[in-house]
N, C-alpha and C positions, 0 to 999 in steps of 0.2 A: 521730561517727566518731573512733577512738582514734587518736594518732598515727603514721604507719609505717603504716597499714592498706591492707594489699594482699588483694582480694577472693580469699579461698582457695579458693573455687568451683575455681579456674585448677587447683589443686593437690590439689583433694577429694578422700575418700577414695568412691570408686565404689560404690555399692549397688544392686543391682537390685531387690530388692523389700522391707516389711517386715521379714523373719526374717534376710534377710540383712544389715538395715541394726542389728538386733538382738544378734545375734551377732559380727559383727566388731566394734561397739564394746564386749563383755566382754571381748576382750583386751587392752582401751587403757585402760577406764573402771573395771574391775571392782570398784575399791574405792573410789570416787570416789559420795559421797551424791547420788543421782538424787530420791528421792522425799522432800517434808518434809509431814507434816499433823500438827495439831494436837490433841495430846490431850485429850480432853473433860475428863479430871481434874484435870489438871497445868496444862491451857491451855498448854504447852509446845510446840514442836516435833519430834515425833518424827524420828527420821532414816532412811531404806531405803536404803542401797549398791544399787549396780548390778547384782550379780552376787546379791544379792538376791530385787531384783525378778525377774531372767531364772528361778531358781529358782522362785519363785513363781508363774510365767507356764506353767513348766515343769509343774509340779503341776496349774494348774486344765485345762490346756490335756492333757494326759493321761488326769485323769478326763472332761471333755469327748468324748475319742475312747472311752472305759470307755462310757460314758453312749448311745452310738451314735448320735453326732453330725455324725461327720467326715460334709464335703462340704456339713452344712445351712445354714441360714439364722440367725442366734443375734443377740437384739436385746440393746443395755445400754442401761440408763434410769437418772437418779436426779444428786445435784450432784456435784460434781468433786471428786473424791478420788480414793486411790489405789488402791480395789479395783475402781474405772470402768477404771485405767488399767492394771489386769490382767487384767479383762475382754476388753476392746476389744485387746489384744494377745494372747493365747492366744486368739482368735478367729481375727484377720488372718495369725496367724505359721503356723497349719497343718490348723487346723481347720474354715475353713466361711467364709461371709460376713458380715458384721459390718452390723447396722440399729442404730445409735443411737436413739433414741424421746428426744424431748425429754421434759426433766424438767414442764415446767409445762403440758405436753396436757391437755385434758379427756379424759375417759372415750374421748366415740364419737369423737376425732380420734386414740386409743390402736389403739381397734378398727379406725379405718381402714386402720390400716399393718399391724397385725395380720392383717387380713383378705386383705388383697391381698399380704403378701410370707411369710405363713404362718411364723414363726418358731418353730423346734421346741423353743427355749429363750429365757429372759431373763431375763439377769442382772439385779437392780433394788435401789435403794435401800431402807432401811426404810420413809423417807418416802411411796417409793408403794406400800405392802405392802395399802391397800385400794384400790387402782387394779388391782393385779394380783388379787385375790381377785375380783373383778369381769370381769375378761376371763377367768380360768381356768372361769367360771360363763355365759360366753357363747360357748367353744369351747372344742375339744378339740385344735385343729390345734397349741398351744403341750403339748408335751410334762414341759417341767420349767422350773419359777419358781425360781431359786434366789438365795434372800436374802440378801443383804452383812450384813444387820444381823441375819439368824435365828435365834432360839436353835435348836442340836440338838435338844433336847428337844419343840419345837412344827413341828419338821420331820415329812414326812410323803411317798407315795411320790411325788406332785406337785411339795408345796413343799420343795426340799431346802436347807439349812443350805449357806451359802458356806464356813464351817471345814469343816464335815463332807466338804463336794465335795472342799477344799484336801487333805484329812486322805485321802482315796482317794487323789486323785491320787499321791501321797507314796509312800504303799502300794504302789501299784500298778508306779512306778520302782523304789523298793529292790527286787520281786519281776523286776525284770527287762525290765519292759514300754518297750518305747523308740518305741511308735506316733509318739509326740509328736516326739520326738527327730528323729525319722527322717525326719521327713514333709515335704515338699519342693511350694513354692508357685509358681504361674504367677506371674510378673510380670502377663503382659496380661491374665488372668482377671478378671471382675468379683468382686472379693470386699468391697467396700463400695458401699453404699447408705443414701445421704443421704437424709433427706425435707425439702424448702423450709417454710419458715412458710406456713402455708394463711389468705395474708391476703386476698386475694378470691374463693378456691376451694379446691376439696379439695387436699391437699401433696402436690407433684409428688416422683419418685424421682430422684437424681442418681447415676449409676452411672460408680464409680470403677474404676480397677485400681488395684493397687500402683505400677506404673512411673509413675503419674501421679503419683500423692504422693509419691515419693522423689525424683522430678525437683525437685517442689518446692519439699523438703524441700534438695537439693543448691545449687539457687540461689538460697535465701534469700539463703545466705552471701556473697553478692555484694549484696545490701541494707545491711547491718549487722553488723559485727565482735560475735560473740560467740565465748565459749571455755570450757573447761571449770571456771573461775574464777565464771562469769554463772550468776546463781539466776533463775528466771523466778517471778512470780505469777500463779498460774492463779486469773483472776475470770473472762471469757466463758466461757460454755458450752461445753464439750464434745464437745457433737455438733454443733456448730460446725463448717465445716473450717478456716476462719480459725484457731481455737483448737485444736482435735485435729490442724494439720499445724504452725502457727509454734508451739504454746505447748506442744504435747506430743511431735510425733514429730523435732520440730526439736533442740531438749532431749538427747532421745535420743542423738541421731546426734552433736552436739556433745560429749558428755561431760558438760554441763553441769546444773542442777539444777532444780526444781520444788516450789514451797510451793502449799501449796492455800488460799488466802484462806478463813475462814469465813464472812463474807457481806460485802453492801454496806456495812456499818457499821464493820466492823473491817480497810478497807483500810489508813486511815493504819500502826495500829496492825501489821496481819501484815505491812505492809514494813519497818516498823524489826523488827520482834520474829523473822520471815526470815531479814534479810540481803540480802533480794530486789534485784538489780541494774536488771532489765528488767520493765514490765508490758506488756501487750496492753490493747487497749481500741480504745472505741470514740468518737467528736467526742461524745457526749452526757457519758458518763460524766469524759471531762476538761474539755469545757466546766463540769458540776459540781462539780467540784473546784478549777478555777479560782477560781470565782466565791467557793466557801465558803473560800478562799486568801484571797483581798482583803477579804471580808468578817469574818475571824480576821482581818487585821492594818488593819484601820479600828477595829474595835472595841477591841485592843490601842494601839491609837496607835502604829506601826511604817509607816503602806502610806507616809508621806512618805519615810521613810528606804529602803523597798523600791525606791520609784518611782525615786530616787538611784543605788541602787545596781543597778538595769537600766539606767540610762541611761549608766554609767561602765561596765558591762559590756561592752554594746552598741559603745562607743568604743570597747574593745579589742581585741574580735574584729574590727574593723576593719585593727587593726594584726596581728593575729594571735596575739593574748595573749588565752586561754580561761581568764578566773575564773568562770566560771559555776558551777562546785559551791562 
């Protein structure tokens, strides 16, 4: 807890649903880096502004309503990145309901959800582009696959290219079209649907509205001082709500920013190389890093001077004197 921290909950700024928790932070945040991912060539951090993304959101979520979607059911699959996190918003913010599909499902636990909440679209990573070639050949009820990673060129009237969709969208505003713009979402409506891990049985549905995640998105901030200064690393999942309401829509509503870890390997690594202030996780995953902590400084010969210096630590937080960093 930082010094002076008074639980701004008390003083929040009010949102009632998604779009509107979307929109009123473009005119606080708008130049303010929200989204950070890692260029495959550079290995660098790429940087996305606010007002940005909201544009971006604007585009997909436009050719979406082009495409004759408003009102459906629209699943995203695939790891966390930031075309997930333009998906799963140009979904919520005006267009339909939002089904995540975890990235690591098998086939027939795809087809499960598929089958039962009938999604007339899904956005998906390249990684599962034969998972979807697969259910587009076991139904008809998915109308259009459209890939993050597609080329245009191997697009088709099924699977359509994510630029290309972007690239309508765009189109389709300069001529005037403001469906997107315009369109105006229920708080209490069900517009998300979680599916549970299916560890003893088939994966039950969890049916959200907006005012449930923006509540909970409002009294985070009476957990944990964050601000528009705090980078988050996104490692959990996604279609998490753990991680899709503290590590993304929290984010949002803050001002504040999001790198996307590229896997379990290069955590130490994308927090220095970030900037990343805050991570999420879970007792395994820091119990593992613990451990590989004291096991780098036994093998270093440092854990006697570490041991030292938590125990002089530890005395002073007593007294009220935090050297812990």
């Amino acid at each position: 807890m930082r010094k002076g921290f008074d639980p701004i909950y008390k003083n929040a700024r009010q949102v009632t649903d998604i779009r509107n928790m979307l929109y009123s932070g473009l005119g606080l945040f708008a130049d303010n880096p929200l989204f950070l991912e890692k260029n495959k060539d550079t290995k660098a951090f790429d940087t996305v502004t606010y007002k940005e993304y909201v544009k971006e959101v604007e585009y997909l979520g436009t050719a979406l309503m082009k495409l004759g979607l408003k009102g459906a059911n629209l699943s995203v699959t695939g790891e966390n990145r930031y075309r997930w996190a333009v998906g799963y918003m140009a979904i919520v913010a005006g267009v339909g309901t939002v089904v995540p599909i975890d990235k690591l499902l098998p086939i027939h636990e795809i087809m499960n959800i598929v089958n039962r909440v009938e999604p007339q679209a899904i956005i998906y990573s390249g990684k599962k582009s034969d998972e979807m070639k697969e259910v587009a050949q076991k139904t008809d009820a998915v109308k259009y696959f459209i890939g993050m990673d597609l080329d245009p060129s191997e697009a088709d009237e099924r699977f359509l290219s994510y630029d290309a969709v972007i690239a309508m969208g765009k189109e389709e505003m300069e001529k005037g079209n403001r469906d997107f713009l315009d369109a105006t979402v229920d708080p209490e409506a069900i517009t998300i649907l979680l599916f549970t891990s299916a560890t003893t049985s088939k994966s039950k549905a969890a049916k959200l509205s907006q005012r449930n995640l923006v509540s909970n998105v409002m009294s985070a901030t009476t957990v944990i001082y964050m601000d528009s200064n705090d980078r988050f690393l996104s490692l959990l999942p996604l279609h998490h709500t753990f991680e899709s309401t503290c590590g993304f829509l929290v984010p949002i509503y803050m001002g504040a920013s999001i790198a996307y870890c590229e896997s379990l390997k290069t955590i130490v690594e994308d927090l220095k190389a970030s900037g990343s202030t805050i991570m999420l996780g879970v007792p395994l995953l820091f119990e593992g890093m613990y451990k590989k902590l004291w096991k780098k400084a036994e093998a270093g010969g440092s854990a006697k001077k570490l041991r030292t210096a938590l125990k002089i630590s530890n005395f002073l937080m007593k007294l009220g004197i935090d050297v812990r960093k």
